[in-house]
N, C-alpha and C positions, 0 to 999 in steps of 0.2 A: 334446616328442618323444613320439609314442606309443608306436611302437613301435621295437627294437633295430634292426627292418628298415631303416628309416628314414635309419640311421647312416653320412656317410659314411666312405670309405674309400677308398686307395689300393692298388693291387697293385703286386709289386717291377718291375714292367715299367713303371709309371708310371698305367698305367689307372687313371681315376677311377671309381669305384662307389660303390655302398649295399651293405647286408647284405641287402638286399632280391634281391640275384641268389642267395641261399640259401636265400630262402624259403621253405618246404616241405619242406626235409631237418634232419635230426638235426645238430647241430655239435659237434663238439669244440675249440673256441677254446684253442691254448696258445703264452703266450708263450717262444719258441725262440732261444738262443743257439748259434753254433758255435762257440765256443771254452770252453765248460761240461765239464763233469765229467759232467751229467748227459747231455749232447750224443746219446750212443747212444740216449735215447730216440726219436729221430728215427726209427730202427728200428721201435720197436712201433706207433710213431705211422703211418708206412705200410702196416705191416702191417693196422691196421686201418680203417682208409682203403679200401686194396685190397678186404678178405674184406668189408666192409658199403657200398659205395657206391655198387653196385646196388641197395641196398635203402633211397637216399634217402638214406645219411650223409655228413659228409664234415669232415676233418679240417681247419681253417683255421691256419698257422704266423701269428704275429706277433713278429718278431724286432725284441731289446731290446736293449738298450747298458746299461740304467741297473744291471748287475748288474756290479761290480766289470771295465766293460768290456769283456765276452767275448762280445759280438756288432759287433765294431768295423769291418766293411767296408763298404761302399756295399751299395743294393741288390739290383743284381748280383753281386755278389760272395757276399751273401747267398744268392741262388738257386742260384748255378752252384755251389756250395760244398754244398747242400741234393739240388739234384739230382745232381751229381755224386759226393758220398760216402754218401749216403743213398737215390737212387734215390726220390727225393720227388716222387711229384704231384701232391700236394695243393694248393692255393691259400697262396701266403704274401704276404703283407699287407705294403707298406711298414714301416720300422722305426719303431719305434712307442714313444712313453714311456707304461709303465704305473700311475705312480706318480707322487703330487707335483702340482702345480699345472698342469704340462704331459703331465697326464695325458690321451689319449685320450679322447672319448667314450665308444666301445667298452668300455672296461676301467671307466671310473665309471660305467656302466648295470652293467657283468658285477659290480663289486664292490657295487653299492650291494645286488644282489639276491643277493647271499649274506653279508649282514651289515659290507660296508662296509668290512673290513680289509684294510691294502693286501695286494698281492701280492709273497708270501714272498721268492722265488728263481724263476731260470731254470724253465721247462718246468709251471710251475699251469695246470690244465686246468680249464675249466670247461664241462659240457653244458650245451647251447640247446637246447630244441625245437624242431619245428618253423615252431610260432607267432612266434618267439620269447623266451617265457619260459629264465630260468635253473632248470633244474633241479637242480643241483649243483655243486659247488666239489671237486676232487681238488689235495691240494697235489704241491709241485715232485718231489719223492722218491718220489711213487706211479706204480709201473709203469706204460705206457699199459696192457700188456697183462692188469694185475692182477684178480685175480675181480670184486673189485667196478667195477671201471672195464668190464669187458667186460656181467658181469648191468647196468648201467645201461644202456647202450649197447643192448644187444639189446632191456629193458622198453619201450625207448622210440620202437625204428624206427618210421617211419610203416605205417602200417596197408593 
């Protein structure tokens, strides 16, 4: 594989794709459950979505089960559950294993390039560039809307 782009992937309507329909924008990749504690992220996560996705960003959901089962519904259920109490339109990606031997592609390119350790908890974000490179790893606990998650975010829109 050369590149992230390359990678495929499912959307919760069923769509097959690549990362490659991203190509070109800023991402925030964070694996999302609805039944978490951390759940109200979902908040900041469209908020910034909204204020930078005219300027090339865009937030990608990848909802997980493998966390003490608190993303446990069908796809749908996942989205309707996403956009109807969080007013989400961001892209969310079939449910997805992050961890373990049926771990995603996705997430073993996203962890190899920030040192390889799985992923913590609910809601780790990790910035992509445009290219595709990983730029950074934010764990599960760090505000979307935190200083430093937003100064990365704006370093890096596209130009």
């Amino acid at each position: 594989m050369t590149s992230i782009h390359d990678i495929n992937v499912t959307l919760t309507d069923g769509t097959e794709t690549t990362m490659r329909d991203w190509e070109g924008k800023l991402l925030l990749i964070v694996n999302v459950a609805s039944k978490c504690g951390l759940t109200p992220q979902y908040e900041g996560l469209q908020k910034l979505h909204a204020e930078y996705q005219d300027r090339g960003f865009s937030v990608i959901g990848v909802p997980c089960n493998q966390f003490n089962e608190q993303e446990p519904g069908t796809d749908a259920q996942v989205c309707a559950f996403a956009q109807n109490q969080y007013n989400v339109t961001f892209p969310l990606l079939s449910k997805t294993e992050v961890n373990g031997a049926g771990a995603h592609p996705l997430y073993k390119v996203l962890k190899q390039a920030t040192g390889g350790d799985d992923i913590e908890w609910n809601f780790e974000k990790f910035l992509v560039d445009t290219v595709g490179n990983t730029i950074t790893r934010f764990g599960p606990r760090v505000d979307p809307l935190a200083a430093d998650v937003v100064a990365a975010i704006e370093e890096n829109l596209p130009r």
